[in-house]
N, C-alpha and C positions, 0 to 999 in steps of 0.2 A: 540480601546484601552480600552475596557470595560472587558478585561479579566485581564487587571493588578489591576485593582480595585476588583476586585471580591476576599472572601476569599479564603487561601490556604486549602484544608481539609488539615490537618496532620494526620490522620487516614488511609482513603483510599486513599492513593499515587497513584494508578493506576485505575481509578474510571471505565476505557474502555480497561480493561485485558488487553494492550497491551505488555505487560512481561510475562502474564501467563504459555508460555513454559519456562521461566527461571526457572528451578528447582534448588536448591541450598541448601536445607539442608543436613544434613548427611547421614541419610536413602536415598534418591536421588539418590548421591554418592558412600557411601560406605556401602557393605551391605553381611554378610558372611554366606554361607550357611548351611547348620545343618550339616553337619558332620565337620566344618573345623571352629571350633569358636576359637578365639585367648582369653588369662584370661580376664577374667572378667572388673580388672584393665586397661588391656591394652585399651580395647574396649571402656572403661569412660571415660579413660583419653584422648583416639584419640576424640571422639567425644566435651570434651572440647577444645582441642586443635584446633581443624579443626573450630569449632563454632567460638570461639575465632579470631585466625587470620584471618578468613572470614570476622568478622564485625570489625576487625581492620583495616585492609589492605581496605575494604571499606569506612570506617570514613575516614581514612587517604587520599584515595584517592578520596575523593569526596572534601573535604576540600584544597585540594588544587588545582583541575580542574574542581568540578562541578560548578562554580558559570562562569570560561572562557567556559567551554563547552559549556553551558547552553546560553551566549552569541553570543557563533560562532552560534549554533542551530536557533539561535533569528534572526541573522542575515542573515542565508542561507533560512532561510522559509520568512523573510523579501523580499528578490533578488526573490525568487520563487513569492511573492504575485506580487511586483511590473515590474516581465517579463511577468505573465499573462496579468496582467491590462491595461500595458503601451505599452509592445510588440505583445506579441501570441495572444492576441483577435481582436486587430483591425487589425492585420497581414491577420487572418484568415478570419475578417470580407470582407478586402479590397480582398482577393484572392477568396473569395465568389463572388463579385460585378464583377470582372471583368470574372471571370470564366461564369455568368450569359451569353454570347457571345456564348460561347464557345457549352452550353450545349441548347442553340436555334438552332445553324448550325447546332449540333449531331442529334438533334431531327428532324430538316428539313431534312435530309440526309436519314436520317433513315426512315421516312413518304414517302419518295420521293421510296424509295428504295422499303423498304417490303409493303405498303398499296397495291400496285398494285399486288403482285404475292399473298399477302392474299387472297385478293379477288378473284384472278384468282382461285388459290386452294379450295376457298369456293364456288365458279361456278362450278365444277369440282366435287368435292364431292358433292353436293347437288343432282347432277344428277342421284347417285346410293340413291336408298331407302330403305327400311328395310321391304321386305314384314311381 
């Protein structure tokens, strides 16, 4: 719980690029090539406009679902911390211990099996030499 105490940077929001493919400005977006420029006007004024409702439409929706989102987030990485720790480790540990059986027969089975024709095939070859 030493990360809820720790300060927020409000600067660097993304400190580990995780958003870094969100591209989102105008340029980005919308972008017209040299023969087909729309006036002047029009091209300022989209770009206010686009600016604009972007970071409005985002205030607005952050203000009213980032603080639940943020929540749900809190609480789904929560269920993920406490299925590894409590469930899928010792799950894993326990399937470990008992598999331990399993991987002595295979290995007895297998010595039982191939040691002998190894050896056989290495009696066998040994006999040709390499003038």
């Amino acid at each position: 719980m030493a990360d809820a105490d720790a300060p927020v940077d409000l600067m660097n929001r993304d400190p580990n690029d995780l958003n870094g493919h969100l591209q989102v400005t105008f340029q980005d977006i919308l972008a017209e090539p040299e023969h087909a420029h729309s006036a002047d006007c029009v091209w300022i004024n989209s770009y206010k406009c686009y600016t604009c409702s972007k970071n409005l439409c985002y205030k607005i929706l952050t203000y009213l679902c980032g603080i639940i989102v943020a929540f749900c987030w809190g609480c789904e990485f929560a269920l993920i911390a406490f299925n590894h720790v409590w469930i899928a480790t010792p799950g894993f540990k326990a399937c470990e211990i008992d598999l331990i059986c399993c991987k002595r027969y295979y290995s007895t089975c297998l010595h039982c099996v191939l040691d002998p024709c190894c050896e056989a095939f290495g009696l066998l070859f040994s006999a040709f030499k390499k003038d």
